[in-house]
PDB file with SEQRES, HELIX, SHEET and CRYST1 records, atoms N, CA, C and O in Angstrom:
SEQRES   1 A   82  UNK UNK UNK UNK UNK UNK UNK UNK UNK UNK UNK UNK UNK          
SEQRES   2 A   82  UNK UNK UNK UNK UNK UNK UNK UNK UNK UNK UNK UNK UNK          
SEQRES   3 A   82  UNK UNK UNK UNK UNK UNK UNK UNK UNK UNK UNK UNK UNK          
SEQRES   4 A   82  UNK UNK UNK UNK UNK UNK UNK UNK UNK UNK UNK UNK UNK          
SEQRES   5 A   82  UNK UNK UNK UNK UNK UNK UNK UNK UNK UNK UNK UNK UNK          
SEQRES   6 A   82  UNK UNK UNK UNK UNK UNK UNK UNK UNK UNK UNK UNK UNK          
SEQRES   7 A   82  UNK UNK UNK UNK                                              
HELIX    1 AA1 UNK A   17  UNK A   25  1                                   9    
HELIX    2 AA2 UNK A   47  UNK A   50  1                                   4    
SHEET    1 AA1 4 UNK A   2  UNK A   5  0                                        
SHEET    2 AA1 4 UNK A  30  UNK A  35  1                                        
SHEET    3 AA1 4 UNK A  41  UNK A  42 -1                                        
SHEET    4 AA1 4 UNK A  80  UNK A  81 -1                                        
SHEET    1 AA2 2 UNK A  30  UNK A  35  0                                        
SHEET    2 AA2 2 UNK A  45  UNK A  46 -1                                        
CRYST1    1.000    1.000    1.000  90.00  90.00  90.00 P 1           1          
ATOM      1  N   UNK A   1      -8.737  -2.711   1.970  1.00  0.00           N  
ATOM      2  CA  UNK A   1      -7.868  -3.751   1.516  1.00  0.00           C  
ATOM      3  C   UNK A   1      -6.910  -4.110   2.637  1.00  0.00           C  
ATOM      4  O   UNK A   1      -6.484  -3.218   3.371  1.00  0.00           O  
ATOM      5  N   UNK A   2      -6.496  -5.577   2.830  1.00  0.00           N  
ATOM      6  CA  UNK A   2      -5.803  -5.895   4.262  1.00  0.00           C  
ATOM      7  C   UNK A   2      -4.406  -6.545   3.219  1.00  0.00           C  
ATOM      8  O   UNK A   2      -4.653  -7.131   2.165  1.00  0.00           O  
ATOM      9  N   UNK A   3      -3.311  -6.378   3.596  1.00  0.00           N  
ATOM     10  CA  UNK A   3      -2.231  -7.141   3.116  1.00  0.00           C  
ATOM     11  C   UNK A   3      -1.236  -7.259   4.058  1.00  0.00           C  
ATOM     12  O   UNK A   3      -0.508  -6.348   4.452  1.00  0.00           O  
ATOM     13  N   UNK A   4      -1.224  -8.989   4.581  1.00  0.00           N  
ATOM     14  CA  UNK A   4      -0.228  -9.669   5.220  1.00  0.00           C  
ATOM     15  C   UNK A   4       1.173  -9.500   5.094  1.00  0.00           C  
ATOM     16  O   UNK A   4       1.731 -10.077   4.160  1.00  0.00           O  
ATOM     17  N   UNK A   5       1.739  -8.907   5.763  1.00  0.00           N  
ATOM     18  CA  UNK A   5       3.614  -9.205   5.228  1.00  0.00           C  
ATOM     19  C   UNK A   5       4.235  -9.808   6.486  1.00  0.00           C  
ATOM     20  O   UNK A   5       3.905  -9.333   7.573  1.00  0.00           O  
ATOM     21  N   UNK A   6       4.972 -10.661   6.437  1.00  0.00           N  
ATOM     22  CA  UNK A   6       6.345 -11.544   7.546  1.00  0.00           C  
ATOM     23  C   UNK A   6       6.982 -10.884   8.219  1.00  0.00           C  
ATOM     24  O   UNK A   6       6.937 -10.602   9.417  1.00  0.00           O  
ATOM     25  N   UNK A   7       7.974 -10.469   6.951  1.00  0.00           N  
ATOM     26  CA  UNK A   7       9.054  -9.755   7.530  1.00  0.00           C  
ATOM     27  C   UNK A   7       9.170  -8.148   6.748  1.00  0.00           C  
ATOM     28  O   UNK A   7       9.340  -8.105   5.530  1.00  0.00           O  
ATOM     29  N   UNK A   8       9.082  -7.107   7.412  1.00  0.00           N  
ATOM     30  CA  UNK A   8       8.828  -5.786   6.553  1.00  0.00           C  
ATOM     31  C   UNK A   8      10.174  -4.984   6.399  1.00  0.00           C  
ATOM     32  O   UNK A   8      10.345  -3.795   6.129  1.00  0.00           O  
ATOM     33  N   UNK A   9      10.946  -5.842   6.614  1.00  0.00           N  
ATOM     34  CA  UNK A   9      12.512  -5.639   5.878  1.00  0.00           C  
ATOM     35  C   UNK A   9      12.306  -5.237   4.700  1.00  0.00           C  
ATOM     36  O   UNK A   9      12.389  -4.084   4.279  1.00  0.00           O  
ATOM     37  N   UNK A  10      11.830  -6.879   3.736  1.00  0.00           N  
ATOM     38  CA  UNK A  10      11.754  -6.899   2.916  1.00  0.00           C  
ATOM     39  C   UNK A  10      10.345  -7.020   1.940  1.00  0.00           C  
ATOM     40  O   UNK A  10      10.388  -6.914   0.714  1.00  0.00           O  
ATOM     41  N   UNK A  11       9.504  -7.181   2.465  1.00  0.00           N  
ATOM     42  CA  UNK A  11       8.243  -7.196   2.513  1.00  0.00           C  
ATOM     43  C   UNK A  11       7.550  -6.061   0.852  1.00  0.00           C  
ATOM     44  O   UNK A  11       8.378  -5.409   0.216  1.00  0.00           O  
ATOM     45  N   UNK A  12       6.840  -6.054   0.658  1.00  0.00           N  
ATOM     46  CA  UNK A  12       6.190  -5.371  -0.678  1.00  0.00           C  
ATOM     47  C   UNK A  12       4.758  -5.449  -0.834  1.00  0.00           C  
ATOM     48  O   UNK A  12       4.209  -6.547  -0.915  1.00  0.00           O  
ATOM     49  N   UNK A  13       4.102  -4.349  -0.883  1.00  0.00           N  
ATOM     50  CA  UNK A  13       2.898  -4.568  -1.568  1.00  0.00           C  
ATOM     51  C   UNK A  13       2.584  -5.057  -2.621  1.00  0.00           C  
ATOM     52  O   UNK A  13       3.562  -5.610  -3.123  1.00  0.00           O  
ATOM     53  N   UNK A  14       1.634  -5.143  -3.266  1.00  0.00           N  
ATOM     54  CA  UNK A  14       1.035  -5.231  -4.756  1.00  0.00           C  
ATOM     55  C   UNK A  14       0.194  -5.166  -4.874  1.00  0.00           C  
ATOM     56  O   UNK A  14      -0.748  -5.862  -4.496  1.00  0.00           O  
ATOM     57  N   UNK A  15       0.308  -3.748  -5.804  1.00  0.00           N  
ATOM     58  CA  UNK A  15      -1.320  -2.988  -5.930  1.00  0.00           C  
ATOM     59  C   UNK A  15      -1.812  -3.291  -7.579  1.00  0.00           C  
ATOM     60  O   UNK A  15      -0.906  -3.247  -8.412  1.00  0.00           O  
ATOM     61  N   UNK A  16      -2.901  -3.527  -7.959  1.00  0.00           N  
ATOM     62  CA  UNK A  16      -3.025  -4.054  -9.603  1.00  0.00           C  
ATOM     63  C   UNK A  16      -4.089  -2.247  -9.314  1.00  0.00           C  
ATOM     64  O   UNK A  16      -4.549  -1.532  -8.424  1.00  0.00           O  
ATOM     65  N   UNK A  17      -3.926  -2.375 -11.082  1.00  0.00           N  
ATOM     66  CA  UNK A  17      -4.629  -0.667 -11.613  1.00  0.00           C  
ATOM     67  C   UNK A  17      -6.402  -0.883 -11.046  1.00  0.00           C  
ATOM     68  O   UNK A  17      -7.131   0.088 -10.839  1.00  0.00           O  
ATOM     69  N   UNK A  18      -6.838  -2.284 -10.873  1.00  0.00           N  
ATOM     70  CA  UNK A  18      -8.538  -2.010 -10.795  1.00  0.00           C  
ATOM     71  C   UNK A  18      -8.270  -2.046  -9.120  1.00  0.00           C  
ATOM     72  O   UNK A  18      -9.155  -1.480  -8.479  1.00  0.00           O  
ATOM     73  N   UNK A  19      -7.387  -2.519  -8.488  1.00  0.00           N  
ATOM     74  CA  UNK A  19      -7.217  -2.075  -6.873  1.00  0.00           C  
ATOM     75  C   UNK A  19      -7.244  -0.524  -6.368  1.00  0.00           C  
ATOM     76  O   UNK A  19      -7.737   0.033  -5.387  1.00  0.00           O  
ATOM     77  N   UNK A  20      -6.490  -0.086  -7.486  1.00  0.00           N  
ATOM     78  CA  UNK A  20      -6.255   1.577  -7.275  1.00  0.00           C  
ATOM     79  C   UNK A  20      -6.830   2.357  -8.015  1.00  0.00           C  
ATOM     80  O   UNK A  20      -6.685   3.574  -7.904  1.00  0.00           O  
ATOM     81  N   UNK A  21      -7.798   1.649  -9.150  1.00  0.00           N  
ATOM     82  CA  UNK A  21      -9.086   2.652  -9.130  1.00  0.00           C  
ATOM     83  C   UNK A  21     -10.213   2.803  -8.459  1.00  0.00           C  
ATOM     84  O   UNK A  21     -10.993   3.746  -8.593  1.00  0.00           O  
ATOM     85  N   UNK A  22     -10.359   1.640  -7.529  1.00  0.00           N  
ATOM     86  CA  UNK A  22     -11.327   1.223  -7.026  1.00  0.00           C  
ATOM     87  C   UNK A  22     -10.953   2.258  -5.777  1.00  0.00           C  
ATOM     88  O   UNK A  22     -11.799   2.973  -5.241  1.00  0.00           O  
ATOM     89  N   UNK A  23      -9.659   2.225  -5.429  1.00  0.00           N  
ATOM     90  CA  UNK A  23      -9.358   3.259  -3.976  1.00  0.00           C  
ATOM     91  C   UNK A  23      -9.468   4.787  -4.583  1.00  0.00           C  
ATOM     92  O   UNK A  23      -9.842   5.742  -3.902  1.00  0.00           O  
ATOM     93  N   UNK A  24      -9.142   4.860  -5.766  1.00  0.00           N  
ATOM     94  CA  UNK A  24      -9.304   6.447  -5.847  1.00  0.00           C  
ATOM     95  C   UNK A  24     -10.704   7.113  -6.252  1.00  0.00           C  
ATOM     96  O   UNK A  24     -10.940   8.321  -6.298  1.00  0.00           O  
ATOM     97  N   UNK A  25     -11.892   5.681  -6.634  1.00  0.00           N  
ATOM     98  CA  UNK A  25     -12.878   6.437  -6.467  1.00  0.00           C  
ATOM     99  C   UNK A  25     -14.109   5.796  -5.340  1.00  0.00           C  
ATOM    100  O   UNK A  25     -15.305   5.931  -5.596  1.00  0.00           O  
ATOM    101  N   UNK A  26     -13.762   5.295  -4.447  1.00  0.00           N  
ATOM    102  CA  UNK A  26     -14.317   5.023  -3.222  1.00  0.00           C  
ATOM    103  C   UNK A  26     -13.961   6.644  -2.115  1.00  0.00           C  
ATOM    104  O   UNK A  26     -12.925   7.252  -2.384  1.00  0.00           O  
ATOM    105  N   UNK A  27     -14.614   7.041  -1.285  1.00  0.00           N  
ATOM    106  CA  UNK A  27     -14.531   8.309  -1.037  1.00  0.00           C  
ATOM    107  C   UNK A  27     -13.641   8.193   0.972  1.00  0.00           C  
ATOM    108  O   UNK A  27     -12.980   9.088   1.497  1.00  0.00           O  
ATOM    109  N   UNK A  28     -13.978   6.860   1.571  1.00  0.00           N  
ATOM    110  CA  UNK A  28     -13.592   6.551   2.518  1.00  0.00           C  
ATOM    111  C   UNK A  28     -12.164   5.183   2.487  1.00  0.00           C  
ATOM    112  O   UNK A  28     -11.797   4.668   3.543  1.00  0.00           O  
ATOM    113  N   UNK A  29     -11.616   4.840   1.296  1.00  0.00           N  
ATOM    114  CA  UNK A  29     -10.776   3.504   1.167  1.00  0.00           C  
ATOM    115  C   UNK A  29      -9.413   4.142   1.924  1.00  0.00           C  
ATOM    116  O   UNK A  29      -8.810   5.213   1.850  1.00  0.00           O  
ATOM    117  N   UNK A  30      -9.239   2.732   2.797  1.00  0.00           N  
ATOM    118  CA  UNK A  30      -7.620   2.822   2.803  1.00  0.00           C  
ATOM    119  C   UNK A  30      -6.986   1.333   3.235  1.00  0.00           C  
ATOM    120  O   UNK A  30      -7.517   0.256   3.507  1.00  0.00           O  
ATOM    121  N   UNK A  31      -5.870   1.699   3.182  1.00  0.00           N  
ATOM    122  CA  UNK A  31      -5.365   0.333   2.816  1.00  0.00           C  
ATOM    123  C   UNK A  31      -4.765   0.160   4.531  1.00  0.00           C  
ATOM    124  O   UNK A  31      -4.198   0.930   5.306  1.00  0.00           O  
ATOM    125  N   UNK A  32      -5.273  -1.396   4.618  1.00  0.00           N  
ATOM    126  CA  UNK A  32      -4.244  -1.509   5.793  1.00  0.00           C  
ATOM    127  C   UNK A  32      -3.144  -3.063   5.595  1.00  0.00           C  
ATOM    128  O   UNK A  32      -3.530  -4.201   5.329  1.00  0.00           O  
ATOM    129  N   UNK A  33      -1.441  -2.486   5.881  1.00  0.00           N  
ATOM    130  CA  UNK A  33      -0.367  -3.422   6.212  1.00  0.00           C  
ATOM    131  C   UNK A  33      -0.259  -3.763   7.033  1.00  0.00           C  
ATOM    132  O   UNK A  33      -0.429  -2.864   7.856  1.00  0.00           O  
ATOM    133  N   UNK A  34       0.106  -5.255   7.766  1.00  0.00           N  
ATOM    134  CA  UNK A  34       0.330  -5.659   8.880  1.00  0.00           C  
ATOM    135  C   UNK A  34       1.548  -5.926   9.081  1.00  0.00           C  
ATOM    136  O   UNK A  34       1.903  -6.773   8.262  1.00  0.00           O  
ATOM    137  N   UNK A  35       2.286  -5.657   9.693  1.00  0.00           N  
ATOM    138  CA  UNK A  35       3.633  -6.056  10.867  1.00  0.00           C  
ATOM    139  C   UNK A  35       3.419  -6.913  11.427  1.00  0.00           C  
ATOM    140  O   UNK A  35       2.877  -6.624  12.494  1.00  0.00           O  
ATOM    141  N   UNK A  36       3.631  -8.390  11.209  1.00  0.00           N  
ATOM    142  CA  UNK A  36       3.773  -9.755  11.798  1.00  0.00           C  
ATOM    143  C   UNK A  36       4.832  -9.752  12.657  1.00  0.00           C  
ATOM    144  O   UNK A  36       5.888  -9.952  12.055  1.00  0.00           O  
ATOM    145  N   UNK A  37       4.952  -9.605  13.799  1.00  0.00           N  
ATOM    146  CA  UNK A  37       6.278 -10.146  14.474  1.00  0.00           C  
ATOM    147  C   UNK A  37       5.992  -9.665  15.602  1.00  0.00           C  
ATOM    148  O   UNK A  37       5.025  -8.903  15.625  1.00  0.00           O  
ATOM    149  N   UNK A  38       6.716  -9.937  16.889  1.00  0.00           N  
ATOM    150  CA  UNK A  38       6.695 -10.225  18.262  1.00  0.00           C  
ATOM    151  C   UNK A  38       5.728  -8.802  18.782  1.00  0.00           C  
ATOM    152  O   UNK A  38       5.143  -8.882  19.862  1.00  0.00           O  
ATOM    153  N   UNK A  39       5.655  -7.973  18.238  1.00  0.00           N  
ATOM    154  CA  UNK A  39       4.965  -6.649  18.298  1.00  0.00           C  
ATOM    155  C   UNK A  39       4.172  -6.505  16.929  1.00  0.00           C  
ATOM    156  O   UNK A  39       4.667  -5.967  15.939  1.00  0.00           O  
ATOM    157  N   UNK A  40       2.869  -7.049  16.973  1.00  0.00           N  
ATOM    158  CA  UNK A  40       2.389  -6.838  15.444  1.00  0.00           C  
ATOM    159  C   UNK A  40       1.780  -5.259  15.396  1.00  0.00           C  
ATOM    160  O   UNK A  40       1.093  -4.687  16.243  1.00  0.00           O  
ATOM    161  N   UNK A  41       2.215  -4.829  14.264  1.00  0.00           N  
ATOM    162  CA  UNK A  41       1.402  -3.310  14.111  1.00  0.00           C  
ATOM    163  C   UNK A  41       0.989  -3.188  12.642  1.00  0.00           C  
ATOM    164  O   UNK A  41       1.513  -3.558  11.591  1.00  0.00           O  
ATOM    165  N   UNK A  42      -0.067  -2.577  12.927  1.00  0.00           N  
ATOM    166  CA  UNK A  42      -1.231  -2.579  11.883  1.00  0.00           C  
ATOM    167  C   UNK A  42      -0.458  -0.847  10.811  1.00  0.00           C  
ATOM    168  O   UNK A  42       0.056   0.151  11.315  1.00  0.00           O  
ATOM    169  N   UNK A  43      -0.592  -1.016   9.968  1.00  0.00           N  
ATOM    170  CA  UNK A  43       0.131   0.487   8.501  1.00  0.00           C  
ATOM    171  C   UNK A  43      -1.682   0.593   8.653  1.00  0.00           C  
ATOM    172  O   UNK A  43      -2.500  -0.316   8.513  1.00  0.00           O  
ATOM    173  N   UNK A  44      -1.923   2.092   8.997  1.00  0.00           N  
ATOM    174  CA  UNK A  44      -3.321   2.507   8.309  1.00  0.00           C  
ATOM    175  C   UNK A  44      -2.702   3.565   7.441  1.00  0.00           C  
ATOM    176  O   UNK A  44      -2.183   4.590   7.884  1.00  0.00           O  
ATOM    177  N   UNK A  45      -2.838   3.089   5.566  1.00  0.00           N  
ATOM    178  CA  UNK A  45      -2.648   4.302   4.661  1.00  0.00           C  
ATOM    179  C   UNK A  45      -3.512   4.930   4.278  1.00  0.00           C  
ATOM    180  O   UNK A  45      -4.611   4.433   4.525  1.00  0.00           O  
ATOM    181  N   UNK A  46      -3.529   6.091   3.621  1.00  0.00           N  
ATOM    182  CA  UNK A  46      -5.018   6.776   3.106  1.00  0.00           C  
ATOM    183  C   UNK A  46      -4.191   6.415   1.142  1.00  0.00           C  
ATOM    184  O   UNK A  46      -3.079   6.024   0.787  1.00  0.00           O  
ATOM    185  N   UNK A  47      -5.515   6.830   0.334  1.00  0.00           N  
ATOM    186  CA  UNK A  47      -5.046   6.981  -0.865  1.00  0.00           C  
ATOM    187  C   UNK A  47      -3.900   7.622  -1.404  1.00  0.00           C  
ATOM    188  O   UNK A  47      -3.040   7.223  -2.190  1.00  0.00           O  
ATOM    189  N   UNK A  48      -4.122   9.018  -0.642  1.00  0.00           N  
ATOM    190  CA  UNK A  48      -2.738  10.122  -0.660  1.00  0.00           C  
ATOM    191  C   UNK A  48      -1.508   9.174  -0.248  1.00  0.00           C  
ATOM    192  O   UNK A  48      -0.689   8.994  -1.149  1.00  0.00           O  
ATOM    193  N   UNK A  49      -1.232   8.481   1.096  1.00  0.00           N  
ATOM    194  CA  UNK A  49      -0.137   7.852   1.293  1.00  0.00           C  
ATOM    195  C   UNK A  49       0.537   6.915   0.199  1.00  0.00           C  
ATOM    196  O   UNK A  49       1.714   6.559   0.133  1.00  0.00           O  
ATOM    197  N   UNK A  50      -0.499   6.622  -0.616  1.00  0.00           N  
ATOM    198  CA  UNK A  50      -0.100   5.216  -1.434  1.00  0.00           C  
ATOM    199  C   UNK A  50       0.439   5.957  -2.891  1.00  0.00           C  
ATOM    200  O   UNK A  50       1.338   5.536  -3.620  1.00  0.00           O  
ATOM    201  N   UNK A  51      -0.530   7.395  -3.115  1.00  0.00           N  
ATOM    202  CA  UNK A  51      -0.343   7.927  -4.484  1.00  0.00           C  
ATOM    203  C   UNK A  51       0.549   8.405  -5.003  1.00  0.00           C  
ATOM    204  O   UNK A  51       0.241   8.769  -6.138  1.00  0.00           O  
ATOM    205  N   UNK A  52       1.939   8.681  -4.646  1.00  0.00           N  
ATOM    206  CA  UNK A  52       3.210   9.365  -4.705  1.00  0.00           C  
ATOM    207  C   UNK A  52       4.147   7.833  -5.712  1.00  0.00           C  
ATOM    208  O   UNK A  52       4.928   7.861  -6.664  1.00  0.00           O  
ATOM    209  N   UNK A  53       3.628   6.814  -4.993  1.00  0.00           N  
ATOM    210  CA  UNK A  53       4.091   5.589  -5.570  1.00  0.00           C  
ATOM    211  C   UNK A  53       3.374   4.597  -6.780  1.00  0.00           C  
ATOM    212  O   UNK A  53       3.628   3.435  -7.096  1.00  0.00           O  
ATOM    213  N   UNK A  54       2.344   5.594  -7.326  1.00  0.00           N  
ATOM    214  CA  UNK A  54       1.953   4.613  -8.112  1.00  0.00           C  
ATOM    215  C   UNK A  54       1.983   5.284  -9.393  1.00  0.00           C  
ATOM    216  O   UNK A  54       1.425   6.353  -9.643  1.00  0.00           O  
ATOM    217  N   UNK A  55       2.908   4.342 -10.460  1.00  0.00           N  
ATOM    218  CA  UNK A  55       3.225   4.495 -11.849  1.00  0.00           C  
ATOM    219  C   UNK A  55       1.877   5.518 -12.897  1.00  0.00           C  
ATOM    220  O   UNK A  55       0.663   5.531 -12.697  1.00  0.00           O  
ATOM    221  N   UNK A  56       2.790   6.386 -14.152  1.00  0.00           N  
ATOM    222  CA  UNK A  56       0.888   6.819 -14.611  1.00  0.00           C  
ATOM    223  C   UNK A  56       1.809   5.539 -15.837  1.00  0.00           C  
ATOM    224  O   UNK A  56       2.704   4.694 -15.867  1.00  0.00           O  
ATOM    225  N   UNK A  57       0.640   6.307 -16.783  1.00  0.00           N  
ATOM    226  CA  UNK A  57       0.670   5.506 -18.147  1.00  0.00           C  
ATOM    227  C   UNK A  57       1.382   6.461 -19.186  1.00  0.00           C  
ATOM    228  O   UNK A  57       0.814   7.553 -19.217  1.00  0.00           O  
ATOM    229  N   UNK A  58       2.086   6.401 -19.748  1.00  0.00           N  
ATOM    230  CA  UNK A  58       3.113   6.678 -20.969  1.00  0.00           C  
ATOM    231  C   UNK A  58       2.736   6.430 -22.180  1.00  0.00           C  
ATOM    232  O   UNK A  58       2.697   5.208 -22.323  1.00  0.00           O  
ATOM    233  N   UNK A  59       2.426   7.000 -23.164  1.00  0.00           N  
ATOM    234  CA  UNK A  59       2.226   6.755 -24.707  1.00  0.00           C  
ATOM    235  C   UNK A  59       1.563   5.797 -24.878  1.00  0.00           C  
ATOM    236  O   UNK A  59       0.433   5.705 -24.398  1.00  0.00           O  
ATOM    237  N   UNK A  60       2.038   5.001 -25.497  1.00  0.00           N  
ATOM    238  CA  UNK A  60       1.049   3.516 -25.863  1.00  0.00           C  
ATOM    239  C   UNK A  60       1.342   2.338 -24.422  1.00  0.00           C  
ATOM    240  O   UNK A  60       0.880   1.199 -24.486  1.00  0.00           O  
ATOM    241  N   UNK A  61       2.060   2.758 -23.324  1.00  0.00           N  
ATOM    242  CA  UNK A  61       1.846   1.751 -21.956  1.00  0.00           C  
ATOM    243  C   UNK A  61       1.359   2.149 -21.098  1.00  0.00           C  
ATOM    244  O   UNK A  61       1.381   3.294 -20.646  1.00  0.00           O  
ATOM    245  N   UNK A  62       0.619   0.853 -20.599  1.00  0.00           N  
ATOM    246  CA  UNK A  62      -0.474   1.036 -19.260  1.00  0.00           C  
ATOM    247  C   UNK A  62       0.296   0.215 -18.421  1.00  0.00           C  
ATOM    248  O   UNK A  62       1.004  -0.673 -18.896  1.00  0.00           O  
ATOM    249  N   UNK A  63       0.218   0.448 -17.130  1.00  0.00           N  
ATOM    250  CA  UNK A  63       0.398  -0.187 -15.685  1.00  0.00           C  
ATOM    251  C   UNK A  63      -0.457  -1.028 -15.516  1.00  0.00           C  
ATOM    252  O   UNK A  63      -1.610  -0.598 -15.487  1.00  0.00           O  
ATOM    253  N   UNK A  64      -0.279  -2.321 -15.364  1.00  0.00           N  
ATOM    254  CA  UNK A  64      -1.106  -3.693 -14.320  1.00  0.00           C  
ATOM    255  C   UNK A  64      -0.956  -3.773 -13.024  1.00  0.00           C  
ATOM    256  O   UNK A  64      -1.864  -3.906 -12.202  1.00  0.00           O  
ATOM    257  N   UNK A  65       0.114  -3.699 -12.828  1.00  0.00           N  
ATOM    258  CA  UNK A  65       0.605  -4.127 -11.230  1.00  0.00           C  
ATOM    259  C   UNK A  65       1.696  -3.054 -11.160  1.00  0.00           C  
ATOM    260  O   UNK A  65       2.443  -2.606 -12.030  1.00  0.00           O  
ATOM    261  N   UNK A  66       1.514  -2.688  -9.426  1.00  0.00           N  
ATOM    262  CA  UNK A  66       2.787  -1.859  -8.772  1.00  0.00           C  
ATOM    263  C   UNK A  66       3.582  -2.649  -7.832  1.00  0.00           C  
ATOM    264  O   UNK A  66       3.012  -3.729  -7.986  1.00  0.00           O  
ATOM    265  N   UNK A  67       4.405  -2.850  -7.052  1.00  0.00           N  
ATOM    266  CA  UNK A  67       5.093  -3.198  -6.448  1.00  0.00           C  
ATOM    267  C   UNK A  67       5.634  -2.411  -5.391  1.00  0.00           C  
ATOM    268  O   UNK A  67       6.823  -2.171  -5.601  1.00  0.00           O  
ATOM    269  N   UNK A  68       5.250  -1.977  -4.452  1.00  0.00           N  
ATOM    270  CA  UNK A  68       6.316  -0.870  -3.711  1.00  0.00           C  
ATOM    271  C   UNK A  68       6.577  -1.731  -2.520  1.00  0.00           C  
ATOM    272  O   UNK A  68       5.653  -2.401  -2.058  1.00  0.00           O  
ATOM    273  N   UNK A  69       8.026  -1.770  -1.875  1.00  0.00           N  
ATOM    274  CA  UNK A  69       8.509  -1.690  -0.795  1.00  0.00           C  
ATOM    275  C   UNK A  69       7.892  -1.068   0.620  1.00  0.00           C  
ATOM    276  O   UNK A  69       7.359   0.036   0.740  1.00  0.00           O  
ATOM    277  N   UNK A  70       8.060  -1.858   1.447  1.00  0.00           N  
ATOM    278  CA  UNK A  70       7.223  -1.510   2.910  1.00  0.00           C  
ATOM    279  C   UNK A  70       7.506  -0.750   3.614  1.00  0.00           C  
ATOM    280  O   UNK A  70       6.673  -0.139   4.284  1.00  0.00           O  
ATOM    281  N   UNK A  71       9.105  -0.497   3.702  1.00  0.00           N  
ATOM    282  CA  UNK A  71       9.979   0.351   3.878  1.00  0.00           C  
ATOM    283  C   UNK A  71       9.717   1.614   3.392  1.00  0.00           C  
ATOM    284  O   UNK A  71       9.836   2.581   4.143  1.00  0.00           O  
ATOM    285  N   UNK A  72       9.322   1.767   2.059  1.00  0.00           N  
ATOM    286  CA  UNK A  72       9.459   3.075   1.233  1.00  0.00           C  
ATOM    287  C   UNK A  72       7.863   4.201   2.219  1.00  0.00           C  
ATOM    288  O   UNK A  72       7.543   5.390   2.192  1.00  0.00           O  
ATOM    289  N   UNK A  73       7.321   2.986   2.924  1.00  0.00           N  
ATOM    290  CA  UNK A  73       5.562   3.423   3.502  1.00  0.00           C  
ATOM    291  C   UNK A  73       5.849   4.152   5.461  1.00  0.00           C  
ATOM    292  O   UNK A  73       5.002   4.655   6.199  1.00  0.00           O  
ATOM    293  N   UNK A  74       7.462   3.883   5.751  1.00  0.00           N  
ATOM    294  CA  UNK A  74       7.589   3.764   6.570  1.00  0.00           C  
ATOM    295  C   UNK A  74       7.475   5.490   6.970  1.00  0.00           C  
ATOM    296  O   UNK A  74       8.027   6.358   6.295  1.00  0.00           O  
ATOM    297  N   UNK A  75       6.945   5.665   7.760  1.00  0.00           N  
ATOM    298  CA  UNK A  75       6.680   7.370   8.440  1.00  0.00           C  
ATOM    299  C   UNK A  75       5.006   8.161   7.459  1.00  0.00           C  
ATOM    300  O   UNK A  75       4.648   9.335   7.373  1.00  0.00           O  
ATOM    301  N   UNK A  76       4.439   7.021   6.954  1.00  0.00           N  
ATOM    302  CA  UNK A  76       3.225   7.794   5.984  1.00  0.00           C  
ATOM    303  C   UNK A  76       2.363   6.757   6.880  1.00  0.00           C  
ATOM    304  O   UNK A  76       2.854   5.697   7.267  1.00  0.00           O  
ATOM    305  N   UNK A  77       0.943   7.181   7.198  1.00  0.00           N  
ATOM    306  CA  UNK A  77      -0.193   7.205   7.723  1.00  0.00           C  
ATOM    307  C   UNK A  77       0.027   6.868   9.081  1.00  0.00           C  
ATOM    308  O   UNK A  77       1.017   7.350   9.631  1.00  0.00           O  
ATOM    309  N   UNK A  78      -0.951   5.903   9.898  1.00  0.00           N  
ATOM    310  CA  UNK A  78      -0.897   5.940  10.825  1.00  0.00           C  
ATOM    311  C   UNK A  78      -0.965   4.280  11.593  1.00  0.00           C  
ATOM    312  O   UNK A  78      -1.715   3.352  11.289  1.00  0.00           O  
ATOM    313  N   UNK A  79       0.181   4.333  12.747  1.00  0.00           N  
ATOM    314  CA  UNK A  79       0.562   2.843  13.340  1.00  0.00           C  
ATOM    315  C   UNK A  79       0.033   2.635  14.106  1.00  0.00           C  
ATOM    316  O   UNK A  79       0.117   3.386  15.077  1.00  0.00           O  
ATOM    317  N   UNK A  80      -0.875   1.445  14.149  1.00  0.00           N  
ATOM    318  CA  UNK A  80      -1.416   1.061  15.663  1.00  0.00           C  
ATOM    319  C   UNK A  80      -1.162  -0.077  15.828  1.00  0.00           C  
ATOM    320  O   UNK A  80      -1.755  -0.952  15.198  1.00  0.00           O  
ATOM    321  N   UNK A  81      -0.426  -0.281  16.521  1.00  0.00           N  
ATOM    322  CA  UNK A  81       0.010  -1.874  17.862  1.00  0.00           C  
ATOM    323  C   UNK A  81      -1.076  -2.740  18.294  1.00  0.00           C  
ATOM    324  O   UNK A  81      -1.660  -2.302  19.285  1.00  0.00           O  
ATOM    325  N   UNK A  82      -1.383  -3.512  17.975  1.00  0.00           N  
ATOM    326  CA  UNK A  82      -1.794  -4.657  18.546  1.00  0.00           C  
ATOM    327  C   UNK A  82      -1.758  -5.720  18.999  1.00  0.00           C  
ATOM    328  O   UNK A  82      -2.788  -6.248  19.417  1.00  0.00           O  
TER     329      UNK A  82                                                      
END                                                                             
């Protein structure tokens, strides 16, 4: 999965539940963020990086969509410059 962000100030993913079942049962998935700006750098996450942040389900509610901050990803997987 590739997801564009501008500015990673403020920047956010959005992961929906068939995105992140699809990564937790694919055996090689990971997600990559891009850093747009005068130095673009590529976020390579693994599943583990992403899984700390994603909601479970509670009694009678299920999760559709997550939302996490780009910031919150900052020091998990691995940066490469391009």
């Amino acid at each position: 999965m590739t997801k564009a962000q501008p500015d990673f100030r403020y920047a956010k993913i959005h992961i929906t539940r068939n995105e992140w079942e699809t990564a937790q049962s694919s055996l090689n998935y990971i997600f990559h963020v891009w850093h747009l700006s005068g130095e673009n750098q590529l976020f390579v996450l693994s599943v583990s990086d992403i899984e700390k942040h994603i909601p479970t389900n509670n009694l009678a509610g299920e999760w559709e969509t997550v939302e996490i901050p780009c910031r919150a990803l900052i020091g998990t997987g691995q940066i490469i410059k391009s």
